[in-house]
DOBA-444228 format. One record per residue (C-alpha): residue in one letter; y, z, x. Coordinates in steps of 0.5 Angstrom, whole numbers, plus 500, padded with zeros to 3 digits. Each point is the difference from the previous one (the first is absolute). Last residue first. Layout:
% residues N
AYZX;...
***
This chain:
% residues 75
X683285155;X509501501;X501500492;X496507500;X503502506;X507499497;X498502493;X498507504;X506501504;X505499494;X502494497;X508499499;X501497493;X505505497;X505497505;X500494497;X505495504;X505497496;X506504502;X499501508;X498492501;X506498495;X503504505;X498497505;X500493499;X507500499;X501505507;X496493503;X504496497;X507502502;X498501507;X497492499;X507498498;X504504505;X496498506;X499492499;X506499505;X497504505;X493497501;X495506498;X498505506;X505504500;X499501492;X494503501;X503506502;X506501496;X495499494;X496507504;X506503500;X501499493;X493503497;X503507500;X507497496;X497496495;X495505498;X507506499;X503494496;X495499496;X500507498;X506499496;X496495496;X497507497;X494500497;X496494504;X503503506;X498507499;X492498500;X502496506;X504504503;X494506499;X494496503;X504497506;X500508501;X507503502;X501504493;
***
């Protein structure tokens, strides 16, 4: 289960997974975080893994399209 597809679905089921989410995206805040003004790190860090989370559960994993709808909507 290492897909962001089965995390995600996990996630929504179990708050626990939230955690495992939270740490994969890390490196990546941390990253971001170098560009932001030192005083505003922590708070904007913060927002960022709030906003993630509501992202992980609120997002409607059943509505993914397939190809085909991809193409469809794409002519």
């Amino acid at each position: 289960m290492n897909d962001m597809y089965s995390l995600v679905r996990e996630a929504q089921g179990n708050p626990a997974m939230l955690e495992e989410l939270i740490s994969i995206f890390e490196p990546k805040v941390k990253n971001l975080m170098k560009r932001v003004h030192p005083n505003d790190r922590q708070d904007l860090s913060q927002e960022l893994r709030i906003l993630f989370l509501k992202a992980a559960i609120n997002y409607d994993i059943d509505s993914i399209p397939g190809i085909w709808e991809i193409k469809k909507r794409a002519e």
